[in-house]
Each structure stands twice: as C-alpha cells, then as structure tokens.
MITI-526961 format. One record per residue: residue in three letters; residue number from 1; x, y, z of N, C-alpha, C, O in turn. Coordinates in steps of 0.05 Angstrom, whole numbers, plus 5000, padded with zeros to 4 digits. Layout:
<rs>
[ALA NUM [X Y Z] [X Y Z] [X Y Z] [X Y Z]]
...
</rs>
This chain:
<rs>
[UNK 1 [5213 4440 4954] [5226 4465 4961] [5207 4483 4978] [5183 4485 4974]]
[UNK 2 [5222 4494 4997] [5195 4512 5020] [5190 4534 5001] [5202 4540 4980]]
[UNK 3 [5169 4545 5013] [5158 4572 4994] [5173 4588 5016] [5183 4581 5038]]
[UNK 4 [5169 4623 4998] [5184 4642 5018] [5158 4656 5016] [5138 4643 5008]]
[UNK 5 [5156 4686 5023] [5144 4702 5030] [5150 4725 5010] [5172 4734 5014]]
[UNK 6 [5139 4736 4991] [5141 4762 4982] [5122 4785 4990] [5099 4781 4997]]
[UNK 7 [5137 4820 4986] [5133 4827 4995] [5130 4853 4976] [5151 4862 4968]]
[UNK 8 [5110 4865 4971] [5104 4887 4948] [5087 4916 4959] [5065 4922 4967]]
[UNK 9 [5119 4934 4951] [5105 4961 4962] [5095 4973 4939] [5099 4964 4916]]
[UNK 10 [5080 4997 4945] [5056 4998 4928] [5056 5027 4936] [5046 5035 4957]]
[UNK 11 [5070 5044 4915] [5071 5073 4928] [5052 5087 4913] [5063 5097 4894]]
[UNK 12 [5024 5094 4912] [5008 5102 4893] [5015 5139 4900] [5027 5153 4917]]
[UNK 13 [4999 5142 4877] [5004 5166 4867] [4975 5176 4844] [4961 5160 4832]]
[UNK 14 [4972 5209 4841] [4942 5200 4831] [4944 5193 4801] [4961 5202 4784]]
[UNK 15 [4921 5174 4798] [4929 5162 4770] [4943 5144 4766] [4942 5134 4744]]
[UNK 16 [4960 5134 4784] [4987 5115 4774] [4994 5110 4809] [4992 5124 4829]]
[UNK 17 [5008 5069 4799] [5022 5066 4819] [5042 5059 4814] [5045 5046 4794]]
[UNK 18 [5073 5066 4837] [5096 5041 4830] [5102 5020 4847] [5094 5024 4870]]
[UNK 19 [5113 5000 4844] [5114 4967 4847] [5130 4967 4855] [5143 4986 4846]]
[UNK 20 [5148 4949 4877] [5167 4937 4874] [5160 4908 4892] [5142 4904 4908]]
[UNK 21 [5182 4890 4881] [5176 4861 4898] [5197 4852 4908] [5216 4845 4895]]
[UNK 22 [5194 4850 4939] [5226 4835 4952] [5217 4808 4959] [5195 4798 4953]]
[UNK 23 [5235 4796 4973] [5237 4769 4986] [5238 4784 5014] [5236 4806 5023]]
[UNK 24 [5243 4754 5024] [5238 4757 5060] [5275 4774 5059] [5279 4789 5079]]
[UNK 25 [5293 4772 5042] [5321 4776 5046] [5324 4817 5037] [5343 4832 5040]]
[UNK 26 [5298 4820 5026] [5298 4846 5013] [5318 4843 4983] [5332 4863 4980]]
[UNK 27 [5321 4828 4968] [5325 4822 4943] [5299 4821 4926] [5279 4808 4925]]
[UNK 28 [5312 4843 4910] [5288 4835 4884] [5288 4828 4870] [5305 4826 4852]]
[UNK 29 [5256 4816 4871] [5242 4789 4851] [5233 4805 4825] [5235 4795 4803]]
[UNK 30 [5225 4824 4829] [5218 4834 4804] [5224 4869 4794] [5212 4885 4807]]
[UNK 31 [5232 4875 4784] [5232 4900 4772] [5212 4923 4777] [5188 4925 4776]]
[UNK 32 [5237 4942 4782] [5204 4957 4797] [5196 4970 4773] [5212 4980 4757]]
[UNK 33 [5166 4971 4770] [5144 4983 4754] [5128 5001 4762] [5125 5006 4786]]
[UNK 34 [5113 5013 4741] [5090 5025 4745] [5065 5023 4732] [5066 5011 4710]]
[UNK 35 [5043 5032 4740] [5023 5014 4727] [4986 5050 4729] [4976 5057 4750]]
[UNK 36 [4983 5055 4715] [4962 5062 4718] [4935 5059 4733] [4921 5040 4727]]
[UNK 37 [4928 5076 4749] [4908 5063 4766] [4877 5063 4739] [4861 5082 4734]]
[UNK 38 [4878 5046 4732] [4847 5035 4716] [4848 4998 4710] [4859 4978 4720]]
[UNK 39 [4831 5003 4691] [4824 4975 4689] [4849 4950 4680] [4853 4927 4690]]
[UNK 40 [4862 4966 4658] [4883 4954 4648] [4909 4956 4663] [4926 4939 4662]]
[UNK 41 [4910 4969 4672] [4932 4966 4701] [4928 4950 4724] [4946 4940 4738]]
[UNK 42 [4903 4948 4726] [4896 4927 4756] [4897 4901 4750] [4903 4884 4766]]
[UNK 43 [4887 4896 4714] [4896 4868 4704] [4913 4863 4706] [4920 4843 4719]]
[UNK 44 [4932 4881 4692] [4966 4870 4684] [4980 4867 4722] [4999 4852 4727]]
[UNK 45 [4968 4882 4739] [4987 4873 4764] [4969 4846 4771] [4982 4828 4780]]
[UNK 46 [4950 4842 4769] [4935 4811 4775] [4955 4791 4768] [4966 4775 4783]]
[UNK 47 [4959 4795 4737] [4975 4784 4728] [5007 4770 4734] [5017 4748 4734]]
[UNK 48 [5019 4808 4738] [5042 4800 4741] [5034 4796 4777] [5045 4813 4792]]
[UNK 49 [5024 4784 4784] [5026 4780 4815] [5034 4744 4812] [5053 4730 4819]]
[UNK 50 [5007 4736 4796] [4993 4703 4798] [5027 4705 4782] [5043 4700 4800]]
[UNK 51 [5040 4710 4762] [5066 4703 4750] [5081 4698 4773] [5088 4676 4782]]
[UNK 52 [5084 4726 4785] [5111 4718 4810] [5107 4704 4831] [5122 4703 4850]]
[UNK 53 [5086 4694 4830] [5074 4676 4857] [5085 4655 4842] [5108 4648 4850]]
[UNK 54 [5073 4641 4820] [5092 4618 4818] [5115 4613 4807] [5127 4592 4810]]
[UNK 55 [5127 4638 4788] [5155 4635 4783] [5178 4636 4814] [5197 4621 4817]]
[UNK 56 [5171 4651 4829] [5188 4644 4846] [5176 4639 4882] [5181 4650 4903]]
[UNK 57 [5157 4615 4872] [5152 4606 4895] [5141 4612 4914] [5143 4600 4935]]
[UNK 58 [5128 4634 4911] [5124 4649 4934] [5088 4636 4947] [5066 4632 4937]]
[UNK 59 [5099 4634 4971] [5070 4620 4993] [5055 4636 5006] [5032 4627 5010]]
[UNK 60 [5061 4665 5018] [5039 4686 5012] [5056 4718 5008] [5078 4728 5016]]
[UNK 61 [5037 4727 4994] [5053 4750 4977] [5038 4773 5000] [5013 4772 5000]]
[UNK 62 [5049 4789 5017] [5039 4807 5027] [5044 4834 5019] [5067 4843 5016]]
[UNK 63 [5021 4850 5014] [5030 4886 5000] [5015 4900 5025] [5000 4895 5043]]
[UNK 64 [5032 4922 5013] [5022 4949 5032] [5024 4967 5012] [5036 4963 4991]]
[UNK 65 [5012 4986 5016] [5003 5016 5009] [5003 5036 5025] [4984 5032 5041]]
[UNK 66 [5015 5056 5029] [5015 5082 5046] [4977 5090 5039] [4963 5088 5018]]
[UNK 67 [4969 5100 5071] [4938 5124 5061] [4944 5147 5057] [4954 5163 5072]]
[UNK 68 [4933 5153 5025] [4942 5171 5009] [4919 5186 5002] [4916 5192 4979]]
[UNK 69 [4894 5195 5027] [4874 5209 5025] [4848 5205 5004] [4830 5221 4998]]
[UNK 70 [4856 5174 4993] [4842 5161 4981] [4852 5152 4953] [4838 5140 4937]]
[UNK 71 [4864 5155 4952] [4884 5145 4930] [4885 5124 4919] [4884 5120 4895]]
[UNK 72 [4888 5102 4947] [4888 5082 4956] [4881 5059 4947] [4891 5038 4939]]
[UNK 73 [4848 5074 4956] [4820 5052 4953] [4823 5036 4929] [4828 5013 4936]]
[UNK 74 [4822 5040 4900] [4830 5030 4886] [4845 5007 4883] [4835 4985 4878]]
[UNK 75 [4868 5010 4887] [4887 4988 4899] [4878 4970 4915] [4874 4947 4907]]
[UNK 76 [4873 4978 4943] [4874 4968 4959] [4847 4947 4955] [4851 4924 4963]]
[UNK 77 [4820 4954 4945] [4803 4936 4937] [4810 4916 4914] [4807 4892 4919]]
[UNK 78 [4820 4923 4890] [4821 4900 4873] [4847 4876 4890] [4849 4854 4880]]
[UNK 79 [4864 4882 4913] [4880 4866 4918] [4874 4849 4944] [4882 4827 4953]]
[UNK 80 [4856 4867 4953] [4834 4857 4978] [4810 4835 4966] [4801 4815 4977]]
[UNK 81 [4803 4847 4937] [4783 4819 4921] [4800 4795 4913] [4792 4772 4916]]
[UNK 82 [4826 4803 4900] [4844 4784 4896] [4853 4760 4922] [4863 4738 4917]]
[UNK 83 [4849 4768 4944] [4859 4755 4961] [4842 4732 4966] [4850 4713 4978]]
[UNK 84 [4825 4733 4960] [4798 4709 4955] [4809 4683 4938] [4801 4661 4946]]
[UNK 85 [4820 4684 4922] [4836 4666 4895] [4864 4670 4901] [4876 4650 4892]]
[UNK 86 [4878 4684 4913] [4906 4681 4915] [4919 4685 4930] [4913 4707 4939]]
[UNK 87 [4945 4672 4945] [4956 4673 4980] [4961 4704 4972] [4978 4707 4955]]
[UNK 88 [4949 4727 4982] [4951 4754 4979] [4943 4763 5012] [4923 4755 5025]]
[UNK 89 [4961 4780 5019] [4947 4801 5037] [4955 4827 5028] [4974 4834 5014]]
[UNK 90 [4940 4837 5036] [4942 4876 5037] [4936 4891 5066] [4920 4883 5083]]
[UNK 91 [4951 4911 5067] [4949 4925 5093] [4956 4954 5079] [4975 4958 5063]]
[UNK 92 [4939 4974 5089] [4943 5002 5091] [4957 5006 5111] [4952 4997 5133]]
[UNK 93 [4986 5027 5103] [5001 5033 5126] [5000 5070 5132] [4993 5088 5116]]
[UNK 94 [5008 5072 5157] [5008 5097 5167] [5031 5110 5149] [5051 5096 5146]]
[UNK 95 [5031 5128 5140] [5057 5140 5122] [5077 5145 5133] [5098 5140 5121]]
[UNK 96 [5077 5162 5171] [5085 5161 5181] [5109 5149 5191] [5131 5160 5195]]
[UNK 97 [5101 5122 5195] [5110 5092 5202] [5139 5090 5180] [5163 5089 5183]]
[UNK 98 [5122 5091 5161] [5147 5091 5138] [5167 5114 5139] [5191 5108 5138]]
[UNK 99 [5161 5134 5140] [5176 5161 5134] [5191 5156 5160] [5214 5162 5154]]
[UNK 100 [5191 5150 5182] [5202 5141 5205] [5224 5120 5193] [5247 5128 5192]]
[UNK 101 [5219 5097 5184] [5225 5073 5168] [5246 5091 5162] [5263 5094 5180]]
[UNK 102 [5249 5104 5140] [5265 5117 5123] [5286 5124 5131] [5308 5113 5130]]
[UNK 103 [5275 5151 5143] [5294 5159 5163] [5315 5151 5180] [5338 5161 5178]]
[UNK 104 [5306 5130 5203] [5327 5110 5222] [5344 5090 5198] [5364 5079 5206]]
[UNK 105 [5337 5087 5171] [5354 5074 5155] [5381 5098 5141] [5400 5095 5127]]
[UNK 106 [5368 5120 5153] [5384 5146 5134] [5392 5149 5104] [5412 5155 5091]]
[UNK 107 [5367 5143 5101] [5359 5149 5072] [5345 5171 5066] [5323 5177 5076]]
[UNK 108 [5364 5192 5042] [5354 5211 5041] [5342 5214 5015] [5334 5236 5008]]
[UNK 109 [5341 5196 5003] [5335 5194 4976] [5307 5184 4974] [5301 5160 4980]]
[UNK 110 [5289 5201 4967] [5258 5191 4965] [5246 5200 4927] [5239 5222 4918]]
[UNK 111 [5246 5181 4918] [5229 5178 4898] [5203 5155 4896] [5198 5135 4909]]
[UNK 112 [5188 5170 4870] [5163 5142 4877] [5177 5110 4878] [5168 5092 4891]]
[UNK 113 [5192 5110 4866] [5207 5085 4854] [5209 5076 4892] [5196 5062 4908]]
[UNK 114 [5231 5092 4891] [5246 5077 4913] [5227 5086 4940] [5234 5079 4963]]
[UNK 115 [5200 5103 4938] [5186 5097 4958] [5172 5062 4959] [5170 5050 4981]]
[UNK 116 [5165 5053 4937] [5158 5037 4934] [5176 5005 4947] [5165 4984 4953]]
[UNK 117 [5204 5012 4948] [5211 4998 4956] [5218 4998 4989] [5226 4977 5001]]
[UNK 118 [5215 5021 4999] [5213 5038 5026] [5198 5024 5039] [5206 5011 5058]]
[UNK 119 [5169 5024 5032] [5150 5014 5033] [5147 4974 5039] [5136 4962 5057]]
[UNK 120 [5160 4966 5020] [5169 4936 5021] [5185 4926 5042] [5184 4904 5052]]
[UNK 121 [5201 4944 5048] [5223 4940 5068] [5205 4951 5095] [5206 4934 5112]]
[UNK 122 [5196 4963 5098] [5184 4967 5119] [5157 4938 5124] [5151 4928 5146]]
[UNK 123 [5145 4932 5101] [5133 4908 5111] [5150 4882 5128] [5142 4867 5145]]
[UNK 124 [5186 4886 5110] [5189 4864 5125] [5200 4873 5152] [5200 4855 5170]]
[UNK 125 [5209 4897 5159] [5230 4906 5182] [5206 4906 5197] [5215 4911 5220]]
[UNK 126 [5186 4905 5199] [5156 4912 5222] [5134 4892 5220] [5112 4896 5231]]
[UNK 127 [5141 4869 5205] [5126 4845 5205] [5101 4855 5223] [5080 4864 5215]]
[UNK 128 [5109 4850 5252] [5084 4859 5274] [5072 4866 5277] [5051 4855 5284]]
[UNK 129 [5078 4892 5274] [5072 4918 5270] [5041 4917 5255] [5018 4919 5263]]
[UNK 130 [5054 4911 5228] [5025 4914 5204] [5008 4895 5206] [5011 4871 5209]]
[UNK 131 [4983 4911 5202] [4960 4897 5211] [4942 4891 5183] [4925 4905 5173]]
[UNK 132 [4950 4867 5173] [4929 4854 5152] [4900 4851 5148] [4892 4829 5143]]
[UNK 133 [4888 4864 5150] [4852 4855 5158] [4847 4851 5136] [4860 4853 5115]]
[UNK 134 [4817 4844 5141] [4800 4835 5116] [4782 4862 5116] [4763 4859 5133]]
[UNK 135 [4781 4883 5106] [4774 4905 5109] [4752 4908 5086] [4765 4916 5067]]
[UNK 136 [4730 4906 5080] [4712 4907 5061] [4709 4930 5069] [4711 4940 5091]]
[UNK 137 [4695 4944 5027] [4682 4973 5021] [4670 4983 5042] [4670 5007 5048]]
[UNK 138 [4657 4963 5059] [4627 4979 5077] [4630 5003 5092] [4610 5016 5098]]
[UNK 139 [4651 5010 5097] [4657 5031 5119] [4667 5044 5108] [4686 5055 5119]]
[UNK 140 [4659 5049 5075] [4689 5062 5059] [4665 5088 5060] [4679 5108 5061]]
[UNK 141 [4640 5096 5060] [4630 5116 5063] [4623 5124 5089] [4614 5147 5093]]
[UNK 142 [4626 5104 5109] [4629 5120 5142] [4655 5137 5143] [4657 5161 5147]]
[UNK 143 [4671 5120 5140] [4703 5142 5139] [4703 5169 5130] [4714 5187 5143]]
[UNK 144 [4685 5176 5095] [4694 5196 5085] [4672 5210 5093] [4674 5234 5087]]
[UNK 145 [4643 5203 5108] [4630 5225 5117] [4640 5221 5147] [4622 5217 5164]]
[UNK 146 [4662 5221 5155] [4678 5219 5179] [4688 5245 5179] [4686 5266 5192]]
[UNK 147 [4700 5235 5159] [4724 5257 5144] [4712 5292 5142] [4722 5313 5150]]
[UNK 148 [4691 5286 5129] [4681 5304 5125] [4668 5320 5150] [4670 5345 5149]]
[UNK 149 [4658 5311 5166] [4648 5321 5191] [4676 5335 5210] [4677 5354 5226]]
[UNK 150 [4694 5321 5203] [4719 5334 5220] [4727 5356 5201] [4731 5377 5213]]
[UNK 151 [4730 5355 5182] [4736 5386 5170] [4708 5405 5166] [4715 5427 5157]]
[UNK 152 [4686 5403 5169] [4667 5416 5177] [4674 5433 5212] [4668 5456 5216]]
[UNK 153 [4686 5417 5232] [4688 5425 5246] [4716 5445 5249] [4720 5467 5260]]
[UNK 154 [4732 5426 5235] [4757 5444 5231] [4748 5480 5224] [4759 5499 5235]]
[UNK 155 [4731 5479 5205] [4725 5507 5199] [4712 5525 5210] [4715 5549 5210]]
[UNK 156 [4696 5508 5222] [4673 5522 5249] [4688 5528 5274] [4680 5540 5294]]
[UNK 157 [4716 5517 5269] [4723 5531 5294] [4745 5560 5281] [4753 5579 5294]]
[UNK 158 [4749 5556 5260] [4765 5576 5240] [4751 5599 5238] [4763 5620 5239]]
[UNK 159 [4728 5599 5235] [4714 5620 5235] [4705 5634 5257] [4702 5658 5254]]
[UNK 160 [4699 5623 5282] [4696 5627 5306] [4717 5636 5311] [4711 5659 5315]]
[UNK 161 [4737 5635 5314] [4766 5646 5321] [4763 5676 5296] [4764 5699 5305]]
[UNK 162 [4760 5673 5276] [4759 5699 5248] [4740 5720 5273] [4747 5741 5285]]
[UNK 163 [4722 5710 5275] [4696 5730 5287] [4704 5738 5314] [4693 5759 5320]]
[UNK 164 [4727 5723 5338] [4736 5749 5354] [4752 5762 5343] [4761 5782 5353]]
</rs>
C-alpha cells in the first residue's frame, strides 16, 4: 500500500498547544487536541505522532507552527530533534501567510482549534511555498539579541521624536 503524507498544524498558544492532523485530501486522521507546552505534553505528542505514523501509514508527516514571538521554540525544537528518528518535518510559518490562507477561503471563524487546522490546510494549499529547514538552536540567541537591538532602536527613535 503507498504511504500518504500527513499534515499537523500546531497552533501554540502560551502554555499550551492545539493539534490537528489531515491527509494530503484535508480529512482528518486524528482528533484535534491539545497538549501543554512541558515535558509531559511533548511526550504524549511524540507519541501520538510515532502512533499515527503507523496506524495510518503515513511516509512523512510534515507540521507547521505560526511565529508566535517565541512561543514556538519549544515546539518547534522537540519536533526538529524528533525528526532525527522519524519521517518528520517542521517549518515555522509567517502568520501572515495563513491569515491570508484564511481569508481567500472566507473563513470567518477563528478559534485555536480550528486555527490549528487553518494552519494544516495551509501546509497542504502552499506545499511550495513552506520552507522545511533543518534549523538548529544556534541562532536562537542571534535572533533574540536581533530582536532586541531593533526595539532598542525602535525607542531611540521614540524618544528623539518626544524631545522635538
């Protein structure tokens, strides 16, 4: 039997994420959930991942996650380590991209739930589009003293503007 492709959006939120899992057809394989961002939550989705990989066949399971100002990281590392042991990819998506997604579908209904599946559907409607890398921690503290240097400047010019 060929394998298909699954496809898991991952709408985090702080503290907690929700799940959902389609096929290449946008039918779902699994029930959408939610799961705590800690230890025992990153197990149980390990888990329920390696489950739905081989209960229904699936030959590589691709997720996304919206960047959620760091939210993220979490996620996005234990499924980026996971990908080492299991057909997994992950990609951080522009929120944007999705909320666009949404929209041209004219959906006006946004909850975490069904962002999560927003999210899924947008992996498969933009295949192209999303860019899978192998993105290791290392640059995870260039970014946020990135970050930080641009809102340093943001203010220095806020205040400069206060002072004429």
């Amino acid at each position: 039997m060929k394998k298909k492709n699954g496809y898991l959006g991952i709408d985090v939120s702080k503290g907690y994420a929700d799940f959902t899992l389609l096929d290449e057809k946008k039918n779902l394989l699994l029930e959408k959930f939610q799961l705590d961002d800690n230890r025992k939550g990153h197990d149980v989705l390990k888990k329920l991942m390696q489950d739905s990989i081989k209960e229904h066949k699936i030959g590589l399971l691709y997720c996304g996650l919206e960047s959620t100002g760091g939210f993220e990281h979490n996620w996005y590392g234990g499924i980026s380590d996971w990908s080492k042991t299991m057909p997994v990819k992950v990609a951080r998506l522009n929120p944007s991209g999705v909320k666009f997604n949404i929209a041209a579908g004219l959906n006006r209904n946004v909850t975490d739930a069904l962002s999560s599946r927003y999210i899924a559907e947008y992996l498969i409607d933009h295949e192209s589009k999303v860019v899978y890398e192998e993105q290791s921690g290392a640059y995870a503290s260039h970014r946020s003293m990135y970050t930080f240097i641009k809102l340093q400047n943001k203010q220095k010019t806020q205040l400069i503007n206060e002072l004429k």
